[in-house]
C-alpha positions as CSV (number, residue, x, y, z in Angstrom):
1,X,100.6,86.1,120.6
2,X,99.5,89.7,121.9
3,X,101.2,92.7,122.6
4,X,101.0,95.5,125.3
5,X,98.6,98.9,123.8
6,X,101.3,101.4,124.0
7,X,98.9,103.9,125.6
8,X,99.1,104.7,128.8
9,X,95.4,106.3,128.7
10,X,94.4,102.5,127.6
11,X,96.0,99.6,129.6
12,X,95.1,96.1,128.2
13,X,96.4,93.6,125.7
14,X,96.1,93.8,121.7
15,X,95.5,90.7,119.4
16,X,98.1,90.8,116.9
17,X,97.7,90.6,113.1
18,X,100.1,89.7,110.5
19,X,98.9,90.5,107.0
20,X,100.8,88.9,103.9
21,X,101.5,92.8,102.7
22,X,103.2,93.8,106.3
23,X,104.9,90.3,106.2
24,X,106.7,91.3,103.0
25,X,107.5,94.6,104.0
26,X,109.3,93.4,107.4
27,X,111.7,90.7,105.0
28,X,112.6,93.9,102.5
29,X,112.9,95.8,105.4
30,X,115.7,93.1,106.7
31,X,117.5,92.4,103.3
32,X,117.0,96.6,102.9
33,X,119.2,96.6,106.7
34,X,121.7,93.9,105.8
35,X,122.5,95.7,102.2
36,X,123.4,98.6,104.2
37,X,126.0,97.5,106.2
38,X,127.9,95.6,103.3
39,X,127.3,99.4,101.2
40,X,128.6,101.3,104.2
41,X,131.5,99.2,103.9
42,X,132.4,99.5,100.1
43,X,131.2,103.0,99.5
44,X,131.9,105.0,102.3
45,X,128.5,106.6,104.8
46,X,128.1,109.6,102.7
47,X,127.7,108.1,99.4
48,X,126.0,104.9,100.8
49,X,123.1,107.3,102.6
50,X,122.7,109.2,99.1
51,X,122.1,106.0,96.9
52,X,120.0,104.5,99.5
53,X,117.8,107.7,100.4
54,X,117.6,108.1,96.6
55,X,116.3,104.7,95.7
56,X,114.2,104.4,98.8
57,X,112.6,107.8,97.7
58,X,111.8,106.3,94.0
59,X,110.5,102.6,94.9
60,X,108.5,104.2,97.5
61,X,107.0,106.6,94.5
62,X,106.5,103.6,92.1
63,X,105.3,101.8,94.6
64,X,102.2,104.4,95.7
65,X,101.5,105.8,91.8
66,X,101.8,102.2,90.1
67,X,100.8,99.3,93.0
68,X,98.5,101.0,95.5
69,X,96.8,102.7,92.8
70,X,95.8,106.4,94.4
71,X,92.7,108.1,93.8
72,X,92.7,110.5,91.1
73,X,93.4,113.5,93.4
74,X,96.4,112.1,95.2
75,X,97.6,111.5,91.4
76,X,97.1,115.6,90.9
77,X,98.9,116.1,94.0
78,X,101.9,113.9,93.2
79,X,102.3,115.6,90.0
């Protein structure tokens, strides 16, 4: 399957990759979508956004400081 390039500059046709990495992501990203609606529902929009925006904002620091494992001077940065 391919995909249009989305510059104008460069008309053509992409090969598509899936990688086992972005494959995961897209599924947390659906669960992540579907968990929304059902917090919206119990919580309210204000304090649904703040717990999600919150937790997004730590697993996405875990996730670079303790999976992707940044180079030393990202680490200085970060802290």
């Amino acid at each position: 399957m391919t995909v249009g390039s989305s510059c104008p500059l460069r008309p053509g046709r992409a090969a598509q990759v899936f990688t086992a990495l972005g494959l995961i992501s897209g599924a947390f990203f659906v669960l992540s979508m579907a968990n929304t609606l059902f917090a919206v529902d119990k919580l309210g929009l204000s304090s649904a956004a703040g717990i999600w925006c919150g937790t997004a904002s730590v697993v996405s620091f875990v996730f670079a400081v303790k999976v992707s494992r940044p180079s030393a001077l990202a680490q200085h940065c970060l802290a």
